[in-house]
Legacy VTK file of the C-alpha trace (Angstrom):
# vtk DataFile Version 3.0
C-alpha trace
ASCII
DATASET POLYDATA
POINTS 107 float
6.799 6.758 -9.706
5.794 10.393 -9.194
3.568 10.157 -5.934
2.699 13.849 -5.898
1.138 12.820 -9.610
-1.276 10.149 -8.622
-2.251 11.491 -5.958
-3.110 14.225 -7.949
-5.024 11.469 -10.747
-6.878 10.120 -7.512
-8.030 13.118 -6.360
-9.338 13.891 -9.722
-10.797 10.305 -10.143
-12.687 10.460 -7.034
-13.687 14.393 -8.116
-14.895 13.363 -11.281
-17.236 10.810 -9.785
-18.258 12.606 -6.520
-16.759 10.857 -3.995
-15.343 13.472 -2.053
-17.848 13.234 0.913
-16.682 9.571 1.186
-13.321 10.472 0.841
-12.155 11.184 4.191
-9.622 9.897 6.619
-11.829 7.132 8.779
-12.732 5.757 5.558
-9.609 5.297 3.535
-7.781 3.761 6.897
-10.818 1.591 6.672
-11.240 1.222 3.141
-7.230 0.327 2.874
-7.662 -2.401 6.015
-10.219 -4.098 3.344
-8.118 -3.959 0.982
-4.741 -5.385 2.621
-7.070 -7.785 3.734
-8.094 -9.180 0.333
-4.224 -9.224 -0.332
-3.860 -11.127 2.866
-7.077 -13.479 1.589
-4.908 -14.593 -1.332
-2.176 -16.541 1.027
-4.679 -17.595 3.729
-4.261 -21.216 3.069
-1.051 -21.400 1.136
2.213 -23.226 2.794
5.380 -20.836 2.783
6.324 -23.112 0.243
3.446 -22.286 -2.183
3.292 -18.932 -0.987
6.987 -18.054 -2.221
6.495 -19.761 -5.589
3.325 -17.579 -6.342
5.587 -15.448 -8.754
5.737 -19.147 -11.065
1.753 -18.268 -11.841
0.999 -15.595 -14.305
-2.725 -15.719 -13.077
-1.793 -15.264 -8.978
0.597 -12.670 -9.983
-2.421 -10.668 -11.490
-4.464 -10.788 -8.730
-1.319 -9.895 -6.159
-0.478 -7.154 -8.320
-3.954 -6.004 -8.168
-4.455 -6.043 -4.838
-0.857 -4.645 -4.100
-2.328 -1.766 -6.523
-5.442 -1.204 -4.557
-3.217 -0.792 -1.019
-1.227 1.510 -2.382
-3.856 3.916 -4.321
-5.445 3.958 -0.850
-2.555 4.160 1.352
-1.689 7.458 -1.414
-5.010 9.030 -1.041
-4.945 8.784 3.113
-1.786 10.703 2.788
-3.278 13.089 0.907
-5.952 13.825 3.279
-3.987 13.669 5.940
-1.163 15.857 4.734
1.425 13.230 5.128
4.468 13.476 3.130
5.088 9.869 2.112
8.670 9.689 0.870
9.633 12.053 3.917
7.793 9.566 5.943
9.607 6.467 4.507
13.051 8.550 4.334
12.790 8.923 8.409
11.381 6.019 9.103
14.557 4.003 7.429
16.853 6.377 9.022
14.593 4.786 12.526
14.676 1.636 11.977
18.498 1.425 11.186
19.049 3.017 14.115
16.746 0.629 16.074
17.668 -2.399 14.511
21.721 -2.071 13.576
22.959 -4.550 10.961
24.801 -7.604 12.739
28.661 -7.750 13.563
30.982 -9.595 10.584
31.116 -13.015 11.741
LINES 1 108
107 0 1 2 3 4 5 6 7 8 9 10 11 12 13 14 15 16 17 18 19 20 21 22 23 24 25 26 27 28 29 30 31 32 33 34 35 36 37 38 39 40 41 42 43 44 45 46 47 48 49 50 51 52 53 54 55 56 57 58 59 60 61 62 63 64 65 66 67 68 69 70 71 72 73 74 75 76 77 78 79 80 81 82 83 84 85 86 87 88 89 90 91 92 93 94 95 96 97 98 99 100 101 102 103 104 105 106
């Protein structure tokens, strides 16, 4: 997935349609709580159990899949206006958490 290319498609999207004004850093943190949210919605009253077989059902998987979408097409656009490099981001974050969290001795 070429990140620097979508974001470039988003910013065109929301171009094409006028949204810049809206388009701003308060409201895509907000606007990507919502949608996380709506992802979180989908488990609300699942077991772990039912939860983890959710990949079994072609119609769940849809709606994950679109909600997983819709996080990361705003998570990608509040990068963008933020200037945050996302895979240098993730690249030192990893590098963080190993170092915070360092795998377990052989047993």
């Amino acid at each position: 997935m070429d990140l620097s290319a979508l974001q470039a498609t988003l910013r065109q999207f929301a171009a094409d349609r006028a949204w810049q004004p809206f388009h701003n850093p308060k409201n895509l943190a907000m606007a990507l709580m919502v949608e996380a949210a709506e992802l979180t919605e989908i488990f609300q009253w699942m077991t772990p159990d039912e939860a983890a077989r959710t990949r079994d059902t072609p119609a769940v998987q849809q709606h994950l899949g679109e909600e997983m979408a819709d996080v990361l097409l705003y998570l990608l656009q509040l990068a963008d206006h933020t200037g945050i490099d996302l895979e240098q981001a993730v690249a030192d974050k990893l590098i963080k958490n190993a170092q915070k969290h360092p795998p377990l001795p052989p047993a």
